[in-house]
N, C-alpha and C positions, 0 to 999 in steps of 0.2 A: 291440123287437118281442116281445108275449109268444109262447111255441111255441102250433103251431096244428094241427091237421087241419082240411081243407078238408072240405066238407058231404058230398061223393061217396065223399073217402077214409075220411070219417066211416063213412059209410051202409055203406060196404065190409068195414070194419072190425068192425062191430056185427053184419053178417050173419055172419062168418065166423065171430066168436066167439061167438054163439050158436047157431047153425044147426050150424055146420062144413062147411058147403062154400060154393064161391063162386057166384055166381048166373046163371053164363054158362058155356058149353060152353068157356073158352079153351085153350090151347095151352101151356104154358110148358118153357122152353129149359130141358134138362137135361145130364148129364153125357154127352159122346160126338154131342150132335145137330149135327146138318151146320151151318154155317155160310156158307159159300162154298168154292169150287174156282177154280184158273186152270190152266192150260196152257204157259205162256211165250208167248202171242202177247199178253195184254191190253196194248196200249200199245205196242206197237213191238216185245216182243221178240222171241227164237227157239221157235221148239215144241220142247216137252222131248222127248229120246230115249232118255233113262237115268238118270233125275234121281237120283242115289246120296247126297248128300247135304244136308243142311238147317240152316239156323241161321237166330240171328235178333238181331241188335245193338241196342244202347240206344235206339234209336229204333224201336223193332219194325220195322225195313225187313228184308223177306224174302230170305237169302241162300241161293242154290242152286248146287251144283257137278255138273253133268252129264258121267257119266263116257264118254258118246259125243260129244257136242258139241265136251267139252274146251274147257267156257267155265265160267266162275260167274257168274251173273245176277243181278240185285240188283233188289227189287221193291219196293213200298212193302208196307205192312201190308193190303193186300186185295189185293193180286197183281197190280198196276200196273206195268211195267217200267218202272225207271230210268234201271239203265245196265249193262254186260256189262266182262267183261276176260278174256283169253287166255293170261294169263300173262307174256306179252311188256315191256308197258308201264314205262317206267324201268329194263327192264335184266333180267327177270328170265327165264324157260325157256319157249318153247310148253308147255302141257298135253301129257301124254300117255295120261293115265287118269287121268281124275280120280276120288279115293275117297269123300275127304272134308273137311267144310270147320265153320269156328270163329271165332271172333271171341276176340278178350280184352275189358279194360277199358278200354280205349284203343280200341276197333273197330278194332284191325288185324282185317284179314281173314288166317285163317291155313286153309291148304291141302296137302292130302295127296295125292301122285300118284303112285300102285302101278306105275307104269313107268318113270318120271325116279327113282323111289325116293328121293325129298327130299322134303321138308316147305317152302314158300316162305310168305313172311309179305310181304302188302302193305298200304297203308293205306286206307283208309276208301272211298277212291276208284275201288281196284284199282292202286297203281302201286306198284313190286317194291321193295320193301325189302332183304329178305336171303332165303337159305336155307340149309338146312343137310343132311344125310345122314345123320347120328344119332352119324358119329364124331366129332366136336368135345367136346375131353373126356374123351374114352373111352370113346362109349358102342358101337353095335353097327349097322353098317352096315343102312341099314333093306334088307330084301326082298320086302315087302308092305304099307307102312303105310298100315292098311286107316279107322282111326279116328284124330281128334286133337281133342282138347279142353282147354280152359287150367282153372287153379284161380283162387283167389282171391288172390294175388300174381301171376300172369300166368304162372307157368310150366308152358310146353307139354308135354303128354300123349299120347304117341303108342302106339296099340295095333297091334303087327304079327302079322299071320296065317301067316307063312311063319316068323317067328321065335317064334313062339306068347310072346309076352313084352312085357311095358308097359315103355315108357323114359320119363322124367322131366326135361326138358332148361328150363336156363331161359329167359328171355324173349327171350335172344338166340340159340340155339338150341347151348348148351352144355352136354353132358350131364351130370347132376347124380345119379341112380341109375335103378336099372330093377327088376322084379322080374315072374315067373314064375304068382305065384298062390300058392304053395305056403309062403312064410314066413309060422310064423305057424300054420298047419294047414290052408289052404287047399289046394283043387287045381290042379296042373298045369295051364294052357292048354292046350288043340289048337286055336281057332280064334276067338282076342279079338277078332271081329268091331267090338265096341263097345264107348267107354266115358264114361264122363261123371262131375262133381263136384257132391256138394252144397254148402249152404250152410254147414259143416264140415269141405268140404275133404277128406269120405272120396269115395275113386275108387271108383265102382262098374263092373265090369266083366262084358259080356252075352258070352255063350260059345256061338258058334253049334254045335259040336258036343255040347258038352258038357249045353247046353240047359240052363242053369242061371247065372241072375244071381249073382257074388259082390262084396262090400262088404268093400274094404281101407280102412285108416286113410291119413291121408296120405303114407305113407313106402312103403305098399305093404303092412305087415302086417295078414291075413286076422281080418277081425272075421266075419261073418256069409255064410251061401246060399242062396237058395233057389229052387223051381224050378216057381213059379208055382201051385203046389195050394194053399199054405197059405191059410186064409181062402175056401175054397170056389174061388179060381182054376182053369184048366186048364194040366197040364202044359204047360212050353214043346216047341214041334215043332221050331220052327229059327230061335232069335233071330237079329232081324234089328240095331236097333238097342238106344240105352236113354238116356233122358235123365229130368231131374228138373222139378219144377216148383219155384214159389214157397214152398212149402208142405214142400220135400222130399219131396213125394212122387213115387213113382219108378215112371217109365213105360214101357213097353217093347213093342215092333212086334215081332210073330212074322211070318213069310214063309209059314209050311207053315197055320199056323191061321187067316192072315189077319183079325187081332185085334191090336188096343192096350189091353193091359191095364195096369189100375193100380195101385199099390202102396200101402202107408203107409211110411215110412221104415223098418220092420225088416222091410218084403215081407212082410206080412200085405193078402191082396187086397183090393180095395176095388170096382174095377165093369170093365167091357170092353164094346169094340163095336168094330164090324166093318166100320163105315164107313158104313151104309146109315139110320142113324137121321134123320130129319130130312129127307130127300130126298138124301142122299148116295149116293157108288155104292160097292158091294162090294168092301173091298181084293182086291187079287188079289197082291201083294208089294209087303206097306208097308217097305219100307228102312231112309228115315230119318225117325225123329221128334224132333220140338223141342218147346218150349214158347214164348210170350211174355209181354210186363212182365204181361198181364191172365190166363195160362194158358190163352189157348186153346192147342190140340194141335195141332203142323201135321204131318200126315204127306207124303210124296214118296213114289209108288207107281211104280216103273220097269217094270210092266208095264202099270198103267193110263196111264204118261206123264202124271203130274196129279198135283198139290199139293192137300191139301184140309185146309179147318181147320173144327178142333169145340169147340162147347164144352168146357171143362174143370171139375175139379170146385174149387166153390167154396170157400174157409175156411168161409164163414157166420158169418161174425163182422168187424164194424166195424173200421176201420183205425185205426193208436195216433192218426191224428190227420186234419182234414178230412173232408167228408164220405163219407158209404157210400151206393154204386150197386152196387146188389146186383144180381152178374148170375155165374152163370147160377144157373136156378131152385135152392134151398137148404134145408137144417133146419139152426136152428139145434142147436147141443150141449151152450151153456151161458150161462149168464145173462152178460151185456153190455151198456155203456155206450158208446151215440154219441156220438165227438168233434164231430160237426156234424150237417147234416141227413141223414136216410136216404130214398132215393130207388129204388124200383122201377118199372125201368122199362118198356115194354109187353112181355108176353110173359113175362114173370119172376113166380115163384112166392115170396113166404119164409114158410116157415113156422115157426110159434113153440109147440113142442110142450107137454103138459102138462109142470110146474115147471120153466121156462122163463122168465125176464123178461128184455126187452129194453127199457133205459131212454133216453128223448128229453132229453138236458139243453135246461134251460132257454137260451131265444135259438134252439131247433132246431125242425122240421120235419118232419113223415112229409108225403112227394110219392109217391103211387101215379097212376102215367103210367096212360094210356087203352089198358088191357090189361093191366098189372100186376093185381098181389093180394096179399094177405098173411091170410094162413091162421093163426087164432090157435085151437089145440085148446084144449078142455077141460084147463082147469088150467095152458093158459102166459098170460104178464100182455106188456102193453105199458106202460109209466108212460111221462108225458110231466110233467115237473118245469116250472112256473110261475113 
């Protein structure tokens, strides 16, 4: 089949790159716009009381650890209850504050609880595998382990607030090193609320007193800081969380400014909102945030009691292979070739700025859904290859 635009996406097309605007009042999904919210009742489960923490495993099913409940809830990808567990099952501890919760590569679900002071890892299902207390090894009796997050070999990252200090344990919870902040030329912890890994494997660590993100290598020594101005940002008031996207770009929940703002990987700012764009409701203390396989943002508000997910921000640029659904609304940045068809779909904006080309291999496709658009400025090109 030779590539084709259809007569609509045609006419769409032809408007936008000569006129420059699109011919209808539409809407399109941007970075931070609401999505959907749940509660814990959709589908059977519990109503949230303190939802503290969030993740989200290879199947984008929504995992949440509620630190009044003292249950983890397991939901599908629009907040559908699954299924629940207590800690109990196959052998493992009731909850008793629950902090925070992680998944590896294997979807163990792994769980942190500021009063049992152990870290417990179950499998997929919620049924108890092992736990540990941080001495195995020789590391340091946890007394607050407030965050835990795995890397990219599977070994577990535990941030404690009472020992202001990150431990390093491996996948069986045998402690491997730990570090302070400080090796290296960083600072001191007083309050590593949060922390998380990119796709590099450097730990970055959100400091609720200190109000300032730092970026350690994977051993713990301090590469980079900063504290949310750089790039037009606002100072952080009182980091809550911080997690990465697809993209490494790195995001992070304040509690006092009630804001998720976003980063580029050396925290240069990029955009922020507040929760209310798109019909969403005003955080009031966003906690914890995550991302998923497509970077929507799901934040867990323990004053709202609600999970809500938003657009996140796009690459805008075609995947190394299959085709590209380009969502959410985007500019491109730089000239690119689609692996297959390119497809926007209603609601979604792409635009292709002057000296700009975005190229259709031949055998491919531009599909603009009934709502989509594609905004070609003055001096960006579309080529479609015959």
């Amino acid at each position: 089949m030779n590539p084709k635009l259809t007569m609509p996406v045609l006419a769409s097309i032809l408007i936008l790159g000569i006129l420059g605007f699109f011919p209808s009042p539409l809407a399109y999904a941007a970075t931070g716009d609401f999505i959907s919210s749940f509660n814990g009742t959709i589908g059977g489960g519990t109503q949230f009381i303190d939802p503290f923490g969030v993740t989200v495993d290879s199947n984008d099913r929504i995992i949440l650890a509620d630190g009044a409940l003292d249950t983890v809830q397991i939901f599908d990808s629009t907040g559908s209850f699954l299924d629940s567990f207590d800690g109990i099952a196959g052998g493992g501890t009731q909850f008793d504050r629950l902090r925070s919760v992680t998944v590896d590569s294997t979807d163990r679900i792994i769980v942190a609880d500021g009063l049992l002071n152990t870290v417990q890892i179950f499998n997929s299902a919620g049924s108890f595998l092992d736990s540990f207390n941080g001495t195995t090894g020789g590391g340091t009796q946890f007394l607050n382990p407030f965050s835990v997050t795995t890397d990219s070999t599977d070994r577990i990252i535990v941030s404690d607030t009472n020992l202001d200090l990150v431990q390093i344990f491996n996948s069986a919870g045998s402690f491997l090193d730990s570090f302070n902040g400080t090796t290296g030329g960083g600072t001191q912890f007083t309050n590593p609320v949060s922390a998380t890994v990119d796709s590099t494997d450097r730990i970055i660590v959100a400091d609720g007193l200190l109000n300032i993100v730092q970026i350690f290598d994977s051993t713990g020594s301090f590469l980079d800081s900063f504290n949310g101005t750089t790039g037009g940002g606002t100072q952080f008031a009182r980091l809550r969380s911080v997690t990465v996207d697809s993209n490494d770009r790195i995001i992070v929940a304040d509690g006092v400014l009630n804001t998720v703002q976003i980063f580029d990987s050396t925290g240069s700012f990029l955009d922020s909102f507040n929760g209310t764009t798109g019909g969403g409701t005003k955080f009031l203390n966003p906690f914890s945030v995550t991302t998923d396989s497509i970077d929507r943002i799901i934040v867990a508000d323990t004053n709202l009691d609600t999970v809500q997910i938003f657009e996140g921000i796009s690459s805008c640029s075609p995947p190394a292979s299959g085709d590209w659904t380009v969502s959410p609304s985007c500019t491109m940045t730089g000239d690119a070739t689609a692996d297959g068809n390119v497809i926007v779909p209603d609601g979604v904006l792409l635009t292709i700025p002057n000296g700009i080309t975005l190229t259709i291999p031949s055998g491919s496709n531009i599909t603009i859904l009934s709502g989509g658009g594609i905004l070609i400025e003055f001096g960006g090109t579309v080529i479609v290859v015959f």
